[in-house]
TORSE-775949 format. One record per residue: residue in three letters; x, y, z of N, C-alpha, C in turn; residue number from 1. Coordinates in nm, 2 decimals, always signed. Example, Ala and Ser with C-alpha at 12.3 -4.5 7.8 and 13.67 -1.06 7.14 Angstrom:
REM residues 2
code=ALA&neast=+1.32&nnorth=-0.57&nup=+0.78&caeast=+1.23&canorth=-0.45&caup=+0.78&ceast=+1.32&cnorth=-0.33&cup=+0.78&pos=1 .
code=SER&neast=+1.28&nnorth=-0.22&nup=+0.71&caeast=+1.37&canorth=-0.11&caup=+0.71&ceast=+1.29&cnorth=+0.00&cup=+0.79&pos=2 .
END
This chain:
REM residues 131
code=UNK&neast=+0.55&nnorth=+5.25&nup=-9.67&caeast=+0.56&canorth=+5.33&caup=-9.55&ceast=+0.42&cnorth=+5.37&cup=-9.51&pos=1 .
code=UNK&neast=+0.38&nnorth=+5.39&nup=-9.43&caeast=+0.27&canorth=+5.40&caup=-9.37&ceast=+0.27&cnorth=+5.49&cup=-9.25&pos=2 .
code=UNK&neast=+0.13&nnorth=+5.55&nup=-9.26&caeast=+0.16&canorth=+5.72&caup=-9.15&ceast=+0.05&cnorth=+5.69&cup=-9.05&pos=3 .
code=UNK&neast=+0.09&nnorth=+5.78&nup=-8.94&caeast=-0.01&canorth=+5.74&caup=-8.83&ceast=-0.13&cnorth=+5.79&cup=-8.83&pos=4 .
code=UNK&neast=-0.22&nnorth=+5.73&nup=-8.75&caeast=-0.37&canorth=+5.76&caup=-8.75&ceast=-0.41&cnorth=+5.90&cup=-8.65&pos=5 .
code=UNK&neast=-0.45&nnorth=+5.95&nup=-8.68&caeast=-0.47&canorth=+6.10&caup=-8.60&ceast=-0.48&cnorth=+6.02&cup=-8.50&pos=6 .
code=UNK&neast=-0.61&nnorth=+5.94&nup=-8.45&caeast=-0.63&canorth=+5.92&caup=-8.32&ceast=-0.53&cnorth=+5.86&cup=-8.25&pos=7 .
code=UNK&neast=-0.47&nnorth=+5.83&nup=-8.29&caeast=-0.35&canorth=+5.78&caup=-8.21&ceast=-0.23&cnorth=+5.84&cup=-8.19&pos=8 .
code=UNK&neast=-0.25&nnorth=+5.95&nup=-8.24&caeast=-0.13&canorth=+6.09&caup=-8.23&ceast=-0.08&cnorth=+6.15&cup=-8.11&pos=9 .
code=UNK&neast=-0.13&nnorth=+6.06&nup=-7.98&caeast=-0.08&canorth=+6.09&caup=-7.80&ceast=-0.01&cnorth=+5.98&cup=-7.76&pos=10 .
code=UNK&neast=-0.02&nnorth=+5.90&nup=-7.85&caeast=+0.09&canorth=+5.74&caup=-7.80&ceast=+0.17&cnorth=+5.77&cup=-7.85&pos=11 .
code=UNK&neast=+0.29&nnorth=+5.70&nup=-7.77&caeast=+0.46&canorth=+5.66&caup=-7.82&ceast=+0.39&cnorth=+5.61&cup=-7.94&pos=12 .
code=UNK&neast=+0.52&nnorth=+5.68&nup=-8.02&caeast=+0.56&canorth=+5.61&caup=-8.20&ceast=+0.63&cnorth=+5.50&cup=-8.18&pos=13 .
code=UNK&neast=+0.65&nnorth=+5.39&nup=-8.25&caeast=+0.73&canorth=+5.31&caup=-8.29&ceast=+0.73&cnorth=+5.30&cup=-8.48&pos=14 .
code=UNK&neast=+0.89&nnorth=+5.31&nup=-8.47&caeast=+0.92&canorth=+5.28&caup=-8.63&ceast=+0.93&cnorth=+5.12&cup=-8.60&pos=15 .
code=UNK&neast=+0.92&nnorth=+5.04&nup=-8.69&caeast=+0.93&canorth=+4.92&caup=-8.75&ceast=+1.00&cnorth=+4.91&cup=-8.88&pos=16 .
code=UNK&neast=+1.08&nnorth=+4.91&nup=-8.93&caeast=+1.20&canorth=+4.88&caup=-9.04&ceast=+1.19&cnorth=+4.72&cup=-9.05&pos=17 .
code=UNK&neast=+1.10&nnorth=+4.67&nup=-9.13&caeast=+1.08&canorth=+4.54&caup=-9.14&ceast=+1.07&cnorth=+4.54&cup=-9.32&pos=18 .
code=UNK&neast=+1.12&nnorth=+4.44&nup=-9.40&caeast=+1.15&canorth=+4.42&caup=-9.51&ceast=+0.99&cnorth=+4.33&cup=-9.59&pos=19 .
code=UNK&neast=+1.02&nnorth=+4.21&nup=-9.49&caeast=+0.90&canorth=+4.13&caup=-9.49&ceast=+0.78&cnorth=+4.16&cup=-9.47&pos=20 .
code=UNK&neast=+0.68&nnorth=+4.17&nup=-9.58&caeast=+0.54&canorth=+4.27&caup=-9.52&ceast=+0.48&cnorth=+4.13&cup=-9.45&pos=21 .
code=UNK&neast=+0.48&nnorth=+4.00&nup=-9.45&caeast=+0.37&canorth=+3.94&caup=-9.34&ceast=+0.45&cnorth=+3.95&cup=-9.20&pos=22 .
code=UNK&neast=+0.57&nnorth=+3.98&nup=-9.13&caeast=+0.64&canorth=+4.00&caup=-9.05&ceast=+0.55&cnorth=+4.16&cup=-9.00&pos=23 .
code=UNK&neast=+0.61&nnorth=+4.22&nup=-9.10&caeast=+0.54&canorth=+4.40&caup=-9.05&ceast=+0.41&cnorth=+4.40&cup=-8.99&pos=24 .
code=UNK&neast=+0.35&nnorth=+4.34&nup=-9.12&caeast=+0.20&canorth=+4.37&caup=-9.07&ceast=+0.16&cnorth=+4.27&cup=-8.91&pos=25 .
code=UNK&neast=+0.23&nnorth=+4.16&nup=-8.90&caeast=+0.20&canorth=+4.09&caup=-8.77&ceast=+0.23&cnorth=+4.18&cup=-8.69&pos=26 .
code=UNK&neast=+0.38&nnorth=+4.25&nup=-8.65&caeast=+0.44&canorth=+4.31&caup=-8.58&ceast=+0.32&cnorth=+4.47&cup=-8.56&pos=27 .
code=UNK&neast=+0.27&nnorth=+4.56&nup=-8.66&caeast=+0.23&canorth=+4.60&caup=-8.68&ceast=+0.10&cnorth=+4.60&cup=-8.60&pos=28 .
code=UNK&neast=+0.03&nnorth=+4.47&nup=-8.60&caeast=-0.12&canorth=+4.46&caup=-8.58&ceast=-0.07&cnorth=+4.45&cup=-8.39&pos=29 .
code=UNK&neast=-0.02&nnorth=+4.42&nup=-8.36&caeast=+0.07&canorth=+4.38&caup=-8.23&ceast=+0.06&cnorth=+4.50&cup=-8.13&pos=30 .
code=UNK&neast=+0.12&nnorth=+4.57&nup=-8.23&caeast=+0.18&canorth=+4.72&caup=-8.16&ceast=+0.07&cnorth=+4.81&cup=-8.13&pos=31 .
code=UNK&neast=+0.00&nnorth=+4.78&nup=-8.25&caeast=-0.07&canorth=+4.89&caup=-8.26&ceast=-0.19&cnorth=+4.92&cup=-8.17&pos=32 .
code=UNK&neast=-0.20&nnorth=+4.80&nup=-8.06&caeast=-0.32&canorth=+4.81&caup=-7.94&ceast=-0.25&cnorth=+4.82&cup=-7.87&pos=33 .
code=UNK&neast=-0.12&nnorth=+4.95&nup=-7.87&caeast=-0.04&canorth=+5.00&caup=-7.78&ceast=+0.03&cnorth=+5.12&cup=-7.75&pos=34 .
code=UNK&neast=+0.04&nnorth=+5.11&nup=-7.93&caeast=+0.15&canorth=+5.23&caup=-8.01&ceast=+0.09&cnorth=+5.30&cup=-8.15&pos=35 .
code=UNK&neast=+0.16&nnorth=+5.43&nup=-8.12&caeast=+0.10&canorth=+5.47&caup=-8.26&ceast=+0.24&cnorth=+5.37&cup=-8.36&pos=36 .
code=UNK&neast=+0.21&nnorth=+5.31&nup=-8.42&caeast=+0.29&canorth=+5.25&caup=-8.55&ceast=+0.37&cnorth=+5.31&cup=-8.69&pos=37 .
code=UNK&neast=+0.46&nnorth=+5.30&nup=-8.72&caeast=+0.47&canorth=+5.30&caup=-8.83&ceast=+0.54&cnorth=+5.22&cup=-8.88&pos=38 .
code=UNK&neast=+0.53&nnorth=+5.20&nup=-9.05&caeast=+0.62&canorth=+5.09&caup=-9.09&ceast=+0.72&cnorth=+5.13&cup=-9.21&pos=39 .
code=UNK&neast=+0.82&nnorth=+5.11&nup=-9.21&caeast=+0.90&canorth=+5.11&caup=-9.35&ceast=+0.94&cnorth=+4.99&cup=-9.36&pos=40 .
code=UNK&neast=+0.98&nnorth=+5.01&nup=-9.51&caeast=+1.05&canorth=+4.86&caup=-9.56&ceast=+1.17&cnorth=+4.85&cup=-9.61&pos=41 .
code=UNK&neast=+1.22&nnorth=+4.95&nup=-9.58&caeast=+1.37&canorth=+4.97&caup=-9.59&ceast=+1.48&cnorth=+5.07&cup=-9.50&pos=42 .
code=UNK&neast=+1.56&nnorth=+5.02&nup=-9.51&caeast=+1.69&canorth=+5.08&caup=-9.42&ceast=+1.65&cnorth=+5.26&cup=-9.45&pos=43 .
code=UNK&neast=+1.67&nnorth=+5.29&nup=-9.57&caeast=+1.68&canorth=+5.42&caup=-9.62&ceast=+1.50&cnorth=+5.44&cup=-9.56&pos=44 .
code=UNK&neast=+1.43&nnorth=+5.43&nup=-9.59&caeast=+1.27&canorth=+5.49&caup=-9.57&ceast=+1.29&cnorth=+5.47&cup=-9.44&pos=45 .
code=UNK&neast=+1.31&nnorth=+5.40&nup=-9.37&caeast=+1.35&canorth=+5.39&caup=-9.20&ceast=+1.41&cnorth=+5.52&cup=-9.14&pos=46 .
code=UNK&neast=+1.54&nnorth=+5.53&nup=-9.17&caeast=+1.57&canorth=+5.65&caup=-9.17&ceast=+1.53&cnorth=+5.81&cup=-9.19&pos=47 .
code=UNK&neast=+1.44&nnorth=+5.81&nup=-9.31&caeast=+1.36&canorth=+5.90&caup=-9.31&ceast=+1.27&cnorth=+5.94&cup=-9.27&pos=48 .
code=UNK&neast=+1.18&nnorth=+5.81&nup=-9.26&caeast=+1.02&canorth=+5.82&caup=-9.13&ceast=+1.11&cnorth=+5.82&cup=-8.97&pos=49 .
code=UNK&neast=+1.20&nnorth=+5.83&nup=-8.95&caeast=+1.23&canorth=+5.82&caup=-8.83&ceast=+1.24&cnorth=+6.04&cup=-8.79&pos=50 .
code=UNK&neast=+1.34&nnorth=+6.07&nup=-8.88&caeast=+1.31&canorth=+6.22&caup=-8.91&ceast=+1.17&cnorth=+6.28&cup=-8.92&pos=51 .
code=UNK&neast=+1.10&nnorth=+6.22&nup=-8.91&caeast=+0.97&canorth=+6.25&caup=-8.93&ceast=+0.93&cnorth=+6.34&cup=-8.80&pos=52 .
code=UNK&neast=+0.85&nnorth=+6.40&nup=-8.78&caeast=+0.75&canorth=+6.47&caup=-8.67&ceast=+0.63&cnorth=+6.35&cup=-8.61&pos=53 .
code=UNK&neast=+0.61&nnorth=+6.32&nup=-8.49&caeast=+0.71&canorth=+6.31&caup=-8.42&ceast=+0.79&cnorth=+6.24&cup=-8.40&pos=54 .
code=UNK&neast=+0.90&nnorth=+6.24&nup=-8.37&caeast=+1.03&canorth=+6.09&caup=-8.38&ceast=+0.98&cnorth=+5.98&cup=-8.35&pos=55 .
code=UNK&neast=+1.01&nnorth=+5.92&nup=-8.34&caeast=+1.01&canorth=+5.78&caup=-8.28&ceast=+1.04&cnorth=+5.75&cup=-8.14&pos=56 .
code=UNK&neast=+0.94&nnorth=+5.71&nup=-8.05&caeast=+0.98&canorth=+5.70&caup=-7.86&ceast=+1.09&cnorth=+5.58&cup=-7.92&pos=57 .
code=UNK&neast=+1.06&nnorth=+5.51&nup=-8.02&caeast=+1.15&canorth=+5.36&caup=-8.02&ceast=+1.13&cnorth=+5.31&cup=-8.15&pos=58 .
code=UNK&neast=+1.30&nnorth=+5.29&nup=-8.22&caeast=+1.32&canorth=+5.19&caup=-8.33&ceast=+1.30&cnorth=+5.02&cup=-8.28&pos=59 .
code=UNK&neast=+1.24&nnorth=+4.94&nup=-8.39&caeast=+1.24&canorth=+4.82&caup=-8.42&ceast=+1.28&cnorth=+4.75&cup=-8.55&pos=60 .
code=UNK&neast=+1.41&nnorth=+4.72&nup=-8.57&caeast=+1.52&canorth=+4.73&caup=-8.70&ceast=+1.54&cnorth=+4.57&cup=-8.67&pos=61 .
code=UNK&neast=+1.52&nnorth=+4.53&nup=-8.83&caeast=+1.54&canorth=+4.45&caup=-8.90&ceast=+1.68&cnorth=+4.46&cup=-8.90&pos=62 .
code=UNK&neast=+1.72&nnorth=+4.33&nup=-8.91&caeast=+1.91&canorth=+4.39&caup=-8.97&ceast=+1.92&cnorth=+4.39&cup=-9.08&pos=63 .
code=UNK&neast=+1.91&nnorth=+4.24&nup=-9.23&caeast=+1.91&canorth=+4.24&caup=-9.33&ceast=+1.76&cnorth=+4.30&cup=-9.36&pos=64 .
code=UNK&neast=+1.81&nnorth=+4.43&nup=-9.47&caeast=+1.68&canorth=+4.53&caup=-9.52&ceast=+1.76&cnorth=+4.55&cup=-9.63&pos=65 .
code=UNK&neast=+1.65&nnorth=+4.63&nup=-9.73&caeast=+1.76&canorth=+4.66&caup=-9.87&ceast=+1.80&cnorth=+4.79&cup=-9.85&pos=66 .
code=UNK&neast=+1.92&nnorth=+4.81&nup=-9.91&caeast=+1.97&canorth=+4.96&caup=-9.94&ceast=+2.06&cnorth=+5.03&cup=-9.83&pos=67 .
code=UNK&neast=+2.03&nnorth=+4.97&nup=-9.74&caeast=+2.06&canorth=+5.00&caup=-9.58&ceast=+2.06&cnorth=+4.95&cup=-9.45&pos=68 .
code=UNK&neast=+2.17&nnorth=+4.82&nup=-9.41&caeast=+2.10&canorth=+4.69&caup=-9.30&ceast=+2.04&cnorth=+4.78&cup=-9.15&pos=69 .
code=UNK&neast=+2.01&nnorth=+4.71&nup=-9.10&caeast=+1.99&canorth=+4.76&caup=-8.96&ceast=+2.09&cnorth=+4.82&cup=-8.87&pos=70 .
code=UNK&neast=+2.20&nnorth=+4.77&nup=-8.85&caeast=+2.29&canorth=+4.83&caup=-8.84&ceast=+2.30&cnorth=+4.99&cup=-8.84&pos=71 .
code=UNK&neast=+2.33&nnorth=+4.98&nup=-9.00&caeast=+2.37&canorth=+5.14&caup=-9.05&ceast=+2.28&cnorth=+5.24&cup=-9.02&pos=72 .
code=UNK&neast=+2.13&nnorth=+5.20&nup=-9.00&caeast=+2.03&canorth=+5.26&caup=-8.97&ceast=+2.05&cnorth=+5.30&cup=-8.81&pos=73 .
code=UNK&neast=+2.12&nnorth=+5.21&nup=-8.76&caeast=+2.13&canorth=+5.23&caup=-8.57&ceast=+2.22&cnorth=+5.34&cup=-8.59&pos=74 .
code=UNK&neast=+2.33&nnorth=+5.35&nup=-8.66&caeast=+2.43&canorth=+5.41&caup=-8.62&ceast=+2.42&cnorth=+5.53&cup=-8.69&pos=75 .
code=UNK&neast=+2.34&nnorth=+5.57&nup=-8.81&caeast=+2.27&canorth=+5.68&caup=-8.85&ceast=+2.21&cnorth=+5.77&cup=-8.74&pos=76 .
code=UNK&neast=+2.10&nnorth=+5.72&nup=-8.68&caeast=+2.00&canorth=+5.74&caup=-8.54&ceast=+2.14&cnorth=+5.79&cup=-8.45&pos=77 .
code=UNK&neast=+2.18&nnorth=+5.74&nup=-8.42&caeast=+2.28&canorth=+5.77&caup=-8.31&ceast=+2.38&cnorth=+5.90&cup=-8.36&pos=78 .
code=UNK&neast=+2.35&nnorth=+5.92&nup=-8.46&caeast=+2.46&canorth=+6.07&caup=-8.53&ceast=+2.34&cnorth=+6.16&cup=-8.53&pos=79 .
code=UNK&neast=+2.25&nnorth=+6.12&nup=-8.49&caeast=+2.15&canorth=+6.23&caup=-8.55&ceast=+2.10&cnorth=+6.31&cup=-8.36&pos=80 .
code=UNK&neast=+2.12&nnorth=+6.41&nup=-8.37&caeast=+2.08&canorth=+6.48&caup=-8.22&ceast=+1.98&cnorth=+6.44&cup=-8.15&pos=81 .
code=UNK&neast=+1.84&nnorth=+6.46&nup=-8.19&caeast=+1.71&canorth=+6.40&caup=-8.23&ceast=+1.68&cnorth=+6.28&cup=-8.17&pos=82 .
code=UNK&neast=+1.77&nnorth=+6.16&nup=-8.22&caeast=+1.73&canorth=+6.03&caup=-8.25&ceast=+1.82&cnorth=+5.98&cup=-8.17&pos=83 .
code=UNK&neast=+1.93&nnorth=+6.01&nup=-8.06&caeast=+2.03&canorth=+5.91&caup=-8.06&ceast=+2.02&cnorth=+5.88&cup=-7.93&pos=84 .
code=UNK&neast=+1.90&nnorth=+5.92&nup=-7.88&caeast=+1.86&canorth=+5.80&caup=-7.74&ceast=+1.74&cnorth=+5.75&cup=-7.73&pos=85 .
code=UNK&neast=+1.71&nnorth=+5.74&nup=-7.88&caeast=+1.60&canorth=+5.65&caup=-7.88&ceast=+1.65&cnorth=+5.48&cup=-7.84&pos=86 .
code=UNK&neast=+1.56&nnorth=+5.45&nup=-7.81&caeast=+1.53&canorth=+5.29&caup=-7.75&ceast=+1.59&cnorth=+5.22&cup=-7.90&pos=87 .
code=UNK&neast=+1.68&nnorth=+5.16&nup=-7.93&caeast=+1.65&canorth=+5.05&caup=-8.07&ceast=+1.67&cnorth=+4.86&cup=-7.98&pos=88 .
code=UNK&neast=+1.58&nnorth=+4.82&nup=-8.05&caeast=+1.55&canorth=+4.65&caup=-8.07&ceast=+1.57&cnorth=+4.63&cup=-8.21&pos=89 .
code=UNK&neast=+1.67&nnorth=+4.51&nup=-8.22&caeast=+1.66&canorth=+4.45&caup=-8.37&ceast=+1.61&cnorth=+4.32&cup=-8.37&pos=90 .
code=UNK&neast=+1.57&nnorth=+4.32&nup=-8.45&caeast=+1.50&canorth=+4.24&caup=-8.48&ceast=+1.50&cnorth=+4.14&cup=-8.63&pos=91 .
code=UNK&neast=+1.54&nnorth=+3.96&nup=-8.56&caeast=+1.63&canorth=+3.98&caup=-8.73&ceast=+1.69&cnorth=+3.82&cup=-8.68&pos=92 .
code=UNK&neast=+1.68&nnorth=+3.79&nup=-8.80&caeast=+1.73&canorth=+3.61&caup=-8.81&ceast=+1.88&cnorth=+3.55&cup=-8.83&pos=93 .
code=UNK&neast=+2.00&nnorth=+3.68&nup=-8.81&caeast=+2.11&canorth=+3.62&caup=-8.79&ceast=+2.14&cnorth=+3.65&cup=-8.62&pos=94 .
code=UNK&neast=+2.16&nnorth=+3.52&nup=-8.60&caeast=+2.15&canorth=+3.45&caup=-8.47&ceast=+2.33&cnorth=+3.43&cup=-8.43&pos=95 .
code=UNK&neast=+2.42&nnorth=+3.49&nup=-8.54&caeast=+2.57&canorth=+3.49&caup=-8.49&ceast=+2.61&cnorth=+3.57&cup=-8.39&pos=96 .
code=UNK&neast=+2.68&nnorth=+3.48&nup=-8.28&caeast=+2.72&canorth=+3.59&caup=-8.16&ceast=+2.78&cnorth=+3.73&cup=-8.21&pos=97 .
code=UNK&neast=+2.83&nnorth=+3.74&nup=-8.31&caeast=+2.92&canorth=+3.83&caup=-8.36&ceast=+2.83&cnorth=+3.97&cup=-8.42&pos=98 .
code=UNK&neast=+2.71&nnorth=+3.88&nup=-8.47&caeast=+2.61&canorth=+3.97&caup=-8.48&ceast=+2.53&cnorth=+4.00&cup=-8.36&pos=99 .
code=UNK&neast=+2.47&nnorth=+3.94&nup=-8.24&caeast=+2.45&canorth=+4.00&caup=-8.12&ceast=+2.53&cnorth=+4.12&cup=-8.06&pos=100 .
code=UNK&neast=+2.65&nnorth=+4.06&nup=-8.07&caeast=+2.77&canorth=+4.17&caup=-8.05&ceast=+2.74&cnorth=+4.30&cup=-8.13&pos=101 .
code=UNK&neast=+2.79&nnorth=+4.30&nup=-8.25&caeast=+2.79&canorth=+4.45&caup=-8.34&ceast=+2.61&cnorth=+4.52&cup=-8.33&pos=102 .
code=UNK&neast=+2.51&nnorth=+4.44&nup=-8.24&caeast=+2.39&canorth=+4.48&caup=-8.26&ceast=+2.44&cnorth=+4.60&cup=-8.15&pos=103 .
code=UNK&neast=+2.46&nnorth=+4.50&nup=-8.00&caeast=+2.48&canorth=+4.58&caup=-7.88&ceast=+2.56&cnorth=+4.66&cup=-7.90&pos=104 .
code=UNK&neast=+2.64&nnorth=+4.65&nup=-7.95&caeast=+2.72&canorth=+4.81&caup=-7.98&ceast=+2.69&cnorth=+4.90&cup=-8.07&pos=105 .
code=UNK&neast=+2.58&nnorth=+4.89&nup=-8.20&caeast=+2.54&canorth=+4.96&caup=-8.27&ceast=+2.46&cnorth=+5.04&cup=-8.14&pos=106 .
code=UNK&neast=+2.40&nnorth=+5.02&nup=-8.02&caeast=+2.35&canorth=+5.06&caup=-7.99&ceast=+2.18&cnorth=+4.99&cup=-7.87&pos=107 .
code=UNK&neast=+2.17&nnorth=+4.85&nup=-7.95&caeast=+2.01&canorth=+4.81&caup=-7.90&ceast=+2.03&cnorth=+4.75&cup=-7.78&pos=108 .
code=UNK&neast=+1.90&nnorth=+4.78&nup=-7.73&caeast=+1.86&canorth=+4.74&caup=-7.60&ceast=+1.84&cnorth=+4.62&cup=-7.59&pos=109 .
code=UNK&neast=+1.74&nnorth=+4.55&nup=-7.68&caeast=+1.73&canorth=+4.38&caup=-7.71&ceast=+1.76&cnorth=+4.37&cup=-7.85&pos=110 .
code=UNK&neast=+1.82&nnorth=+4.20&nup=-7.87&caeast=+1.87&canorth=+4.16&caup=-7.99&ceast=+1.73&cnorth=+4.03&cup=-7.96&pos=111 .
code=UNK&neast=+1.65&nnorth=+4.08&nup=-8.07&caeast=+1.57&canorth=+3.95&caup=-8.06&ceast=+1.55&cnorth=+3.84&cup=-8.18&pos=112 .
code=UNK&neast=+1.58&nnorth=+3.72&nup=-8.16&caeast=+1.62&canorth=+3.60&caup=-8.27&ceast=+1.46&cnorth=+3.61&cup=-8.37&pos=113 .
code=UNK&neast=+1.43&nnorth=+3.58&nup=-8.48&caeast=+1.32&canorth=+3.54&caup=-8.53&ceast=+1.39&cnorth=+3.36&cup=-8.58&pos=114 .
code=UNK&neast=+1.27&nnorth=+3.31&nup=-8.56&caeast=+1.12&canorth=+3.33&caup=-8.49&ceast=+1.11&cnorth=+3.35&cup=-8.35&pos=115 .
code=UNK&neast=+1.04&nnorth=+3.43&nup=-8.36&caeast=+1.03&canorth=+3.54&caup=-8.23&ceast=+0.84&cnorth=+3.46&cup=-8.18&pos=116 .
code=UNK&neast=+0.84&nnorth=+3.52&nup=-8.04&caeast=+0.71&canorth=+3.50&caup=-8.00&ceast=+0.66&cnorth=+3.61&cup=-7.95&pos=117 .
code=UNK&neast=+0.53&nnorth=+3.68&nup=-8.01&caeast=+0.50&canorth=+3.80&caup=-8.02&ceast=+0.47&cnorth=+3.84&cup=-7.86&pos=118 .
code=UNK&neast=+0.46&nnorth=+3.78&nup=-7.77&caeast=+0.43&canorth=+3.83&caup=-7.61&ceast=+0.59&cnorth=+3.88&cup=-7.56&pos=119 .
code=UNK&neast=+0.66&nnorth=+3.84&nup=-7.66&caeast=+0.85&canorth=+3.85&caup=-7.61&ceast=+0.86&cnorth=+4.04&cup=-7.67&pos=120 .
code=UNK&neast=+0.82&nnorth=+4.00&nup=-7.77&caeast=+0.85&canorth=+4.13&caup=-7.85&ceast=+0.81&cnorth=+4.24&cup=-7.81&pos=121 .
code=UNK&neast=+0.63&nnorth=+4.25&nup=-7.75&caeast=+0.53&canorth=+4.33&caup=-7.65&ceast=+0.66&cnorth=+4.34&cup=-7.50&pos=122 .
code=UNK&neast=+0.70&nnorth=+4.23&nup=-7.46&caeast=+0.72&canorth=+4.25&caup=-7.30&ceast=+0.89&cnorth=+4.37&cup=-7.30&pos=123 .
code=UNK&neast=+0.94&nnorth=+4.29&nup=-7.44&caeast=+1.07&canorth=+4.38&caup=-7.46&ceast=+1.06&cnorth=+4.52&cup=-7.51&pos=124 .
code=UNK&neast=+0.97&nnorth=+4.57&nup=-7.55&caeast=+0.94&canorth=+4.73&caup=-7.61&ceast=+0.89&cnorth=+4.78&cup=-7.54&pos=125 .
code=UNK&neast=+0.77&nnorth=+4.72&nup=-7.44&caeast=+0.78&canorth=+4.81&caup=-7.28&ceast=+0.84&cnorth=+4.83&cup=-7.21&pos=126 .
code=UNK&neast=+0.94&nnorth=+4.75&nup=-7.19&caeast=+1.05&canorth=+4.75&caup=-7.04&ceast=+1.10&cnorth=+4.85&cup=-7.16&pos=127 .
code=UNK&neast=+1.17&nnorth=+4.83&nup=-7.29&caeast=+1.25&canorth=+4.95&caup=-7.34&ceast=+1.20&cnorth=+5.10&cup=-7.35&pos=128 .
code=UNK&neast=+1.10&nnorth=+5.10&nup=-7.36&caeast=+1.00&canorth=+5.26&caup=-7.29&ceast=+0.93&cnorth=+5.28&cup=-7.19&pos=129 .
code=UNK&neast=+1.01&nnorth=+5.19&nup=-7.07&caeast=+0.94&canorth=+5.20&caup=-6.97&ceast=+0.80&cnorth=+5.19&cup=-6.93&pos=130 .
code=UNK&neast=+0.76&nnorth=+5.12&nup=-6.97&caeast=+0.62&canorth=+5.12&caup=-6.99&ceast=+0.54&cnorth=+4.99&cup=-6.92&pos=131 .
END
């Protein structure tokens, strides 16, 4: 898990719930000439840095994570007062309609396939924070 950098404590947060640290850290280095970042590596630590001060302008969820898929983490966020209009994007290698489906109704704004192309991922977390 990883905490934000003072100077960057006036930019939208983004959580990233990424399992795979060369994924994270790509996604990570990405964001970060945009966003204040943070990263967990699991469903559960996701959830909890999401509670964090200050929330998150927008989740970026992994589906398969340990302990806790993406999913459960959307639908956690969405019970929580705080958190349940945040922006979520998943992000994540099952490419079954059925899983596009239970993403959009967990809640996300984009269901993005990996391998992903990092100018898709930038263009889709702006339009999702307006930005």
């Amino acid at each position: 898990m990883s905490a934000p950098t003072p100077a960057n404590s006036q930019r939208k947060r983004i959580l990233i719930a990424e399992d795979d640290a060369a994924i994270a850290t790509m996604l990570q280095r990405l964001l970060a000439q945009h966003y204040d970042v943070v990263h967990a590596p699991s469903g559960g630590a996701a959830l909890k840095l999401a509670q964090s001060k200050p929330v998150p302008a927008l989740a970026l969820l992994d589906v398969m994570m340990p302990d806790m898929d993406g999913f459960a983490v959307a639908a956690a966020l969405r019970a929580l007062p705080d958190l349940k209009q945040i922006p979520i994007i998943f992000l994540t290698a099952r490419t079954a309609s059925t899983d596009v489906i239970k993403g959009i109704q967990a809640g996300a704004r984009h269901y993005i396939h990996k391998p992903f192309k990092l100018d898709d991922v930038l263009r889709k977390v702006k339009k999702a924070l307006g930005d």
